[in-house]
N, C-alpha and C positions, 0 to 999 in steps of 0.2 A: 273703700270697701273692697273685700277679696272675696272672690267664690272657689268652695273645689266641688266636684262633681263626683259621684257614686253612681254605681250599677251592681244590683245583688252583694250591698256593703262594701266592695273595694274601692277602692282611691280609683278614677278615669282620668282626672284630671285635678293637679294640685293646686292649692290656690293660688289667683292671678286676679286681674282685675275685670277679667271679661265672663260678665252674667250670664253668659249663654253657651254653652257645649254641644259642638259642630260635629256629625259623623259624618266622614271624606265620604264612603263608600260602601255604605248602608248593608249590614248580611244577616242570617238566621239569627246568628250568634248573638245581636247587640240585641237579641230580645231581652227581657230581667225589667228588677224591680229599679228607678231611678230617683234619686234624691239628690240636694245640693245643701248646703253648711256656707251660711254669707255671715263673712267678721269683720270688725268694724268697731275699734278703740278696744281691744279686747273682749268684746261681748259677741258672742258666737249664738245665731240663728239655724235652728235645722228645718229642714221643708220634711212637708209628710213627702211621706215613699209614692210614686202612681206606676204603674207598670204600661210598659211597650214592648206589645206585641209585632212583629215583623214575620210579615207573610214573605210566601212565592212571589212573584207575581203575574204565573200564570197557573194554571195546570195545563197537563199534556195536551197538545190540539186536539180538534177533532176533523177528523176527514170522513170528507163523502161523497158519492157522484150522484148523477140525476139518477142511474138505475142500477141495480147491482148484475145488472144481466142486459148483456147490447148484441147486433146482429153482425157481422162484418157488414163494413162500410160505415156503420153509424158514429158518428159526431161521438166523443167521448172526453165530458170534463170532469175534471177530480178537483176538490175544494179543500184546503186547507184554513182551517175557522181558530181563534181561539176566544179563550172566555173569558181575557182581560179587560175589566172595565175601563182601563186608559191607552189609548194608541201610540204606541213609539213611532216616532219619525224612524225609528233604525231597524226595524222587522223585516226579516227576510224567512223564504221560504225555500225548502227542497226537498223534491220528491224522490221516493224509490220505488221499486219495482219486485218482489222479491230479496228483499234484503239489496238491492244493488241500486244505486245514485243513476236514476235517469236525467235527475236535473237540480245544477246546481245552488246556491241559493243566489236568488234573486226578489226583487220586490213582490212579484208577483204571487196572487196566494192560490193563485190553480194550476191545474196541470192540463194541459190541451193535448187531444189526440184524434186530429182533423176525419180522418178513415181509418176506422179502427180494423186490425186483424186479429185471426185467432191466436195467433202470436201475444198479443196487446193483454191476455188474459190471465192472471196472477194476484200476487197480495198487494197492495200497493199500502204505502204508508206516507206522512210528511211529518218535517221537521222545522219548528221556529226558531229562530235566532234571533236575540237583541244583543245586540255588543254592547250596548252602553249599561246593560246590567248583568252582561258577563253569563247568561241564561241561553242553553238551549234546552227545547225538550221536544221528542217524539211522538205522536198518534199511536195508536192502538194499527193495524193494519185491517184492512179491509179488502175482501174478496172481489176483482170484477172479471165475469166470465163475458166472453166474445166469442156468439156460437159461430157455427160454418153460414154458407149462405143458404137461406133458406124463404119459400114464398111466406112473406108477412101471414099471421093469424093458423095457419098451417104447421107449424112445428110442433116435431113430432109424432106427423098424426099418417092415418094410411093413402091421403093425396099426396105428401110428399116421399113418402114412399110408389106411390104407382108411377109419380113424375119421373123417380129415380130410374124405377123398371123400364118404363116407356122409353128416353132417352139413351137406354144401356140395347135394350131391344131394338132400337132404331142405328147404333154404331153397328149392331151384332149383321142386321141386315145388310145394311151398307156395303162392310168388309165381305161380306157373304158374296153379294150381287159385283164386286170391285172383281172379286178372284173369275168370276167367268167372263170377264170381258181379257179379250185376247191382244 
């Protein structure tokens, strides 16, 4: 018995003796309609047509921290997620910071920022890698602000503003009281 194989009516595979049609390396493309024609003493067999569809398989991660707003000094982690139902052994992750590679990919899918500075605050984004299906894709970027130091539950407000005064008012004295001593 011979088989040839079809996808959207062309020839994939001419006949041969093997019932079954192998694809190496799977892409958008081999989606279509697929049918096969088995011969056999000259009497020819056609299969109905079934369609395969071939997805992504992922879409673009999603990133996110515990907070989109942190104080200097505070712990600071970014997560890199995505929403593929099957795990690759070969996923790797790397993050940015403004458009620029703070870290490059590795297994890990967060990004750690032990004491965070006002520095530390920007767009951050990450990026998934699977080599073995030839896939990377991007997050969306996400906003994290890293404000100045400031008394917990208080920002913003007119105590850390009087602390400010108090503290500016207390050098002001000081230099004041420094200059008369001989």
């Amino acid at each position: 018995m011979q088989y040839a194989f079809y996808r959207n009516g062309q020839n994939i595979q001419n006949f041969n003796s093997n019932s079954f049609y192998v694809i190496q390396s799977i892409k958008l493309k081999d989606s279509g309609n697929y049918s096969c024609i088995a011969k056999v003493d000259g009497i020819i067999k056609r299969s109905k047509m079934f369609y395969i569809e071939v997805n992504k398989w992922i879409t673009a991660p999603h990133i996110w921290t515990s907070a989109d707003e942190k104080i200097v000094g505070d712990h600071l982690n970014i997560y890199c997620k995505t929403s593929s139902s099957t795990w690759y052994a070969d996923q790797y992750f790397a993050f940015y910071k403004d458009g620029e590679n703070i870290r490059n990919f590795s297994r890990s899918d967060q990004y750690e920022v032990p004491f965070s500075q006002v520095e530390d605050s920007g767009n951050y984004s990450c990026e998934v890698k699977i080599p073995s299906r030839n896939e990377t894709k991007r997050s969306k970027e996400v906003y994290v602000h890293i404000q100045g130091p400031m008394i917990r539950g208080y920002e913003n407000s007119a105590f850390n503003q009087n602390i400010t005064w108090l503290v500016l008012s207390g050098c002001i004295l000081l230099v004041s009281l420094l200059s008369f001593i001989p």
